[in-house]
ZAMARGU-4260 file (C-alpha; in steps of 0.2 Angstrom, whole numbers, plus 5000, padded with zeros to 4 digits):
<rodrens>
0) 5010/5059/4966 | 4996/5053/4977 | 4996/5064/4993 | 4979/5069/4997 | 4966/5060/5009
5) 4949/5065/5012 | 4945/5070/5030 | 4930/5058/5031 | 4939/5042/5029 | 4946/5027/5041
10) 4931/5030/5052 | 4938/5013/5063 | 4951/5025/5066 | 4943/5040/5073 | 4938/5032/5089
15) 4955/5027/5094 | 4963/5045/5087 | 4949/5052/5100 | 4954/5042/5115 | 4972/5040/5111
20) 4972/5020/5115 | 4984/5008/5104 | 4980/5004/5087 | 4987/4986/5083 | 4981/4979/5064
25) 4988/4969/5048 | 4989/4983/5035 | 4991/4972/5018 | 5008/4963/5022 | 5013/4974/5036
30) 5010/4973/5056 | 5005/4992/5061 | 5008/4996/5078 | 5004/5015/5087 | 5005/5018/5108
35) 4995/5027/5116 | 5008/5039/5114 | 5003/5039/5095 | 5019/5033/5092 | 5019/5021/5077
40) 5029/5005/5071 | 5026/4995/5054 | 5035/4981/5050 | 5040/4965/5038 | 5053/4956/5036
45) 5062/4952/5019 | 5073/4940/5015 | 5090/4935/5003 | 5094/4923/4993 | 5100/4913/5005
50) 5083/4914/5019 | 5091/4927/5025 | 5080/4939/5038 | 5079/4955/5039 | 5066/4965/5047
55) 5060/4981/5041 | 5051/4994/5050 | 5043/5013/5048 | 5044/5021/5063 | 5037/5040/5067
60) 5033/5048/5082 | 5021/5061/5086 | 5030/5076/5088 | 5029/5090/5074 | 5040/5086/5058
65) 5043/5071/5066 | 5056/5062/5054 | 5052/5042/5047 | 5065/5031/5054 | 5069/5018/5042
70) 5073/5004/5053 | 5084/4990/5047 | 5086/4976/5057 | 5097/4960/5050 | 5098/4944/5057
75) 5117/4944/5055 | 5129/4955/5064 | 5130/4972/5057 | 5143/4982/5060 | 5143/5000/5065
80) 5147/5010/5049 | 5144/4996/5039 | 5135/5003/5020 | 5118/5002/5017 | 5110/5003/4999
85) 5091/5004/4994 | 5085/5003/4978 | 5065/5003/4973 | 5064/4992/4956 | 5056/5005/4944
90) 5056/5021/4954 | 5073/5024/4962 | 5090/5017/4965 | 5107/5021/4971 | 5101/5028/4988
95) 5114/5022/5001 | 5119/5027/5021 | 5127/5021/5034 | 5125/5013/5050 | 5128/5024/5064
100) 5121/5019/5079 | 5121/5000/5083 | 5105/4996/5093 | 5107/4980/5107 | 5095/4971/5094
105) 5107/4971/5080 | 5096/4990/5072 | 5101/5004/5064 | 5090/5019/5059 | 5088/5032/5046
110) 5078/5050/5048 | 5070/5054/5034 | 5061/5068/5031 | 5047/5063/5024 | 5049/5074/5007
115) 5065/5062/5006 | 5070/5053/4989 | 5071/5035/5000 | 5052/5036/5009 | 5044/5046/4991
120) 5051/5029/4983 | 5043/5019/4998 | 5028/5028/4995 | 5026/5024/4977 | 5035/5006/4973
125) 5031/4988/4976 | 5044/4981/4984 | 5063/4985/4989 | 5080/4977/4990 | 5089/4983/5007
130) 5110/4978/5003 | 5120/4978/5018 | 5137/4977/5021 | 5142/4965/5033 | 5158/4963/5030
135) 5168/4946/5034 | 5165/4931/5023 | 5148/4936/5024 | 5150/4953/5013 | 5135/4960/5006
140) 5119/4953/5008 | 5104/4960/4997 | 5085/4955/5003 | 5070/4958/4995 | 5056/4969/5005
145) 5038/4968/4999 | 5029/4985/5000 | 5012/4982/4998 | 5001/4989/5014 | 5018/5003/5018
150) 5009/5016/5011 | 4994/5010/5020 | 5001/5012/5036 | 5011/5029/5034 | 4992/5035/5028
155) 4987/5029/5045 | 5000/5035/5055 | 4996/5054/5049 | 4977/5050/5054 | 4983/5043/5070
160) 4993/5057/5074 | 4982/5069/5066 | 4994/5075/5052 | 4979/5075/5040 | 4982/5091/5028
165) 4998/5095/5037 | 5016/5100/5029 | 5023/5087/5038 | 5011/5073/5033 | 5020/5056/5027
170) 5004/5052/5014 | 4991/5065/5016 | 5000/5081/5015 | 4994/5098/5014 | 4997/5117/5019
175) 4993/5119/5036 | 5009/5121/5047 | 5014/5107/5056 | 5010/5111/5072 | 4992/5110/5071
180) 4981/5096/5074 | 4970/5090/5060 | 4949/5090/5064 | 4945/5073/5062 | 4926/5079/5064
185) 4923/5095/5053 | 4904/5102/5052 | 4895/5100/5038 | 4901/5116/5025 | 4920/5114/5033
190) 4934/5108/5027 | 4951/5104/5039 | 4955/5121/5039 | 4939/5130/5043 | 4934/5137/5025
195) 4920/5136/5016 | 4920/5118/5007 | 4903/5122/4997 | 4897/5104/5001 | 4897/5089/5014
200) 4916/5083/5015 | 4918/5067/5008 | 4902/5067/4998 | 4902/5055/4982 | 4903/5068/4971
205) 4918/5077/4979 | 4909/5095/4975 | 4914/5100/4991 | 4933/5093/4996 | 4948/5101/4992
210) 4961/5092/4986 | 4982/5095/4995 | 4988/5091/4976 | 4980/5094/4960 | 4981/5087/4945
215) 4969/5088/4930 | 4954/5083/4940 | 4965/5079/4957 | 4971/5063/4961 | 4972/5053/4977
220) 4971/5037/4985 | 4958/5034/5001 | 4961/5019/5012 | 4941/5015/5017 | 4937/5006/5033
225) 4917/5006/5032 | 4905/4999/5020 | 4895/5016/5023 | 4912/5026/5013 | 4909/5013/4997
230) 4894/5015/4986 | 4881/5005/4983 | 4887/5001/4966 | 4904/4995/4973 | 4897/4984/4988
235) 4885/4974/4978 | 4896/4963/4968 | 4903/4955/4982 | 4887/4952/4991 | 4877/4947/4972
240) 4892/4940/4963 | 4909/4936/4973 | 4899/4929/4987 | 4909/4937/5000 | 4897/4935/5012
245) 4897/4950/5027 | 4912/4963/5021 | 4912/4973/5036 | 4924/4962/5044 | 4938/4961/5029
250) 4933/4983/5028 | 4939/4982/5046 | 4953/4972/5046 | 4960/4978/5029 | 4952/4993/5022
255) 4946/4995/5002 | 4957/5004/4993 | 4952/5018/4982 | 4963/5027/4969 | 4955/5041/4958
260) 4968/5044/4946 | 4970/5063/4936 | 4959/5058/4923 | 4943/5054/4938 | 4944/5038/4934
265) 4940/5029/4951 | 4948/5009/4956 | 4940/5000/4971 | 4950/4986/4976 | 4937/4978/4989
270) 4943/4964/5002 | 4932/4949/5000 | 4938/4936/5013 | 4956/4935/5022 | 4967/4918/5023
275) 4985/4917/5032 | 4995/4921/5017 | 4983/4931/5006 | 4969/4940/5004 | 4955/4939/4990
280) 4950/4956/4983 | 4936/4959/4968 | 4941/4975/4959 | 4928/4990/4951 | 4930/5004/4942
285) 4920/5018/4940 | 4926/5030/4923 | 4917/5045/4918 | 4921/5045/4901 | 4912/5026/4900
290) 4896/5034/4908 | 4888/5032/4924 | 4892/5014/4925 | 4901/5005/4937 | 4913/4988/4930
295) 4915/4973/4939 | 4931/4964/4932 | 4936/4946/4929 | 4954/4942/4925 | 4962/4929/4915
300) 4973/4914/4918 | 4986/4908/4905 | 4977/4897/4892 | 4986/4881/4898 | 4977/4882/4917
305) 4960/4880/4907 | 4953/4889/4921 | 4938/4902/4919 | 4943/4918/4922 | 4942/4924/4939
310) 4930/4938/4948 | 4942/4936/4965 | 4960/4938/4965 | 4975/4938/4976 | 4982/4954/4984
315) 4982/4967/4969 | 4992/4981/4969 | 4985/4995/4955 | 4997/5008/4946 | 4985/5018/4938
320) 4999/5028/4929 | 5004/5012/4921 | 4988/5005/4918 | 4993/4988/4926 | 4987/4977/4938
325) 4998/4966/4947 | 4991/4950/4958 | 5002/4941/4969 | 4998/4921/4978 | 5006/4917/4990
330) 5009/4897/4993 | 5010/4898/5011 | 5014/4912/5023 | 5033/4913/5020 | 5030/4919/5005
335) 5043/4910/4995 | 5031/4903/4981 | 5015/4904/4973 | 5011/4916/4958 | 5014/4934/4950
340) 5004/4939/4935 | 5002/4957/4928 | 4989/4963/4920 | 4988/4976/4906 | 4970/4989/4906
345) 4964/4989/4888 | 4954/5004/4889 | 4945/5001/4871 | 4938/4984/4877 | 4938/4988/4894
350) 4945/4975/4901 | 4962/4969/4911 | 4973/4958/4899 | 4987/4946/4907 | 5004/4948/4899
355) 5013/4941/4910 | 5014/4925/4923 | 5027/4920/4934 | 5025/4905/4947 | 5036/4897/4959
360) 5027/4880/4963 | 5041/4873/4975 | 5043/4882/4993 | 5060/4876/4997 | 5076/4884/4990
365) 5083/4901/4992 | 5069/4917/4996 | 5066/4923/4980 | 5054/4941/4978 | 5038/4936/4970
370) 5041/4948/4955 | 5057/4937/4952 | 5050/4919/4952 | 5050/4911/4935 | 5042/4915/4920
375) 5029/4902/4916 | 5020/4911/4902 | 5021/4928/4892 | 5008/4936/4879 | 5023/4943/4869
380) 5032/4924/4868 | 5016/4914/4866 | 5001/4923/4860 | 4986/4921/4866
</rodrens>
């Protein structure tokens, strides 16, 4: 499980952690909001089959130990008591409450803790159905959630609240108790908790940081904000290859993301230029056991597109423990058509192969969960 974040990352962030004004910022597909209170609020909104809304929200205040409310808010009646289900495709299933509370707005919350079976699957899957019972000839609707960006903001709501290597961090969780306030500033030599770090925090080497949960080699995932945090190897392609033009403004709207899996492999996924519905990424790996390079990657269309393969794409998500790539399109920004292709890592070509395509070319209809839209061409049925 990824739960370790480096203390010199998010650098846009610092600033406002300092002066304690309101953070307000697209986080992949969510709206991140924090107080000057460093209260914080993410939201989307998912639908059913039947356009359906429902608005989803991750809510935490300050306060140590502070639980996650889960916020579901429906766009039809709720009623109080009414059974809640949530299942993560592919990590967990079968989690279910019920609505206490009504709020005035039609709301009810959950407390996680943030150790909880429901936000560790949050955490870790790509999207989420939310079933609720309304009862009534309504019954029990079931609306698809995307999660792309709700690790993102959780990440940000522990720098924001400077949670950063406490126990009660939602993302970036480590040993020191909860009512301490992480140093978003440690000296050269120190690490969060004052001990000798042997090295400059954050340096590209990682000699010198520690890491909350250790794997062969550690694993974590960064969210980075600057081009200062990327190397030079990773910020070239887009200036030399993708034509991205200046990246500090994608970096400061969406972050890079970088994953360094237990084996030190390391995946950029670097934000090239934003539209209303998606955003274009190129992605780079860097893999000791391939040497000291750095790879830019293209990836495939299926043969019938006759298209070249492509240095941009579309709102990646990679699970490094799967070896895939998924890339979403998004038709237009309600987000009921458009593409979903995964991509498998073929480590002895190095390369990402597509084994699957699935597009939804008609927006009208019944919301349909981008990993749900047809299936226009598989590798396994159709070969290459």
């Amino acid at each position: 499980m990824l739960k370790w974040l480096p203390a010199l990352i998010l650098p846009s962030l610092f600033a406002v952690v300092a002066t304690a004004q309101e953070v307000s910022q697209s986080v992949r597909m969510y709206w991140l909001e924090c107080d000057a209170n460093r209260a914080c609020i993410a939201d989307i909104n998912g639908f059913s089959a039947t356009n359906s809304f429902l608005t989803f929200k991750l809510e935490r205040s300050i306060l140590p130990n502070a639980p996650v409310l889960v916020t579901v808010v429906p766009e039809h009646d709720m009623p109080e008591g009414a059974r809640i289900g949530f299942d993560i495709p592919g990590v967990a299933g079968g989690i279910s409450g019920v609505a206490g509370y009504i709020g005035p707005d039609n709301s009810t919350s959950f407390a996680e803790p943030v150790d909880s079976a429901l936000v560790d699957a949050i955490r870790r899957g790509t999207s989420l159905t939310v079933t609720v019972d309304h009862g009534g000839s309504l019954g029990s609707q079931a609306y698809t959630v995307p999660l792309a960006g709700a690790v993102d903001a959780l990440t940000i709501m522990d720098v924001v609240q400077q949670r950063l290597g406490r126990v009660d961090a939602a993302v970036a969780r480590g040993a020191q108790p909860a009512e301490s306030m992480s140093d978003l500033y440690p000296s050269e030599g120190e690490e969060m908790g004052g001990e000798d770090m042997g090295g400059i925090a954050g340096s590209d080497d990682e000699s010198g940081d520690t890491h909350m949960e250790e794997g062969p080699n550690g694993s974590y995932v960064d969210l980075l904000y600057s081009e200062s945090d990327l190397p030079d190897e990773v910020l070239m392609p887009g200036y030399r290859v993708a034509d991205c033009g200046d990246l500090s403004g994608p970096l400061n709207e969406v972050g890079a993301l970088l994953n360094r899996d237990q084996t030190a492999r390391k995946t950029w996924l670097v934000p090239c230029k934003i539209g209303k519905a998606n955003v274009a990424y190129y992605v780079v790996m860097h893999d000791p056991a391939n040497g000291i390079h750095y790879e830019f990657f293209e990836f495939q269309l299926p043969p019938g597109h006759n298209k070249p393969d492509r240095m941009l794409v579309l709102n990646p998500v990679w699970l490094p423990d799967s070896n895939t790539m998924i890339l979403t399109r998004h038709a237009n920004i309600n987000l009921n058509c458009g593409a979903y292709e995964t991509h498998a890592w073929v480590p002895e070509g190095r390369y990402f192969e597509l084994v699957e395509y699935r597009e939804k070319k008609h927006c009208s209809g019944p919301q349909i969960s981008p990993e749900n839209f047809p299936v226009a061409w598989t590798i396994a049925e159709m070969g290459d």
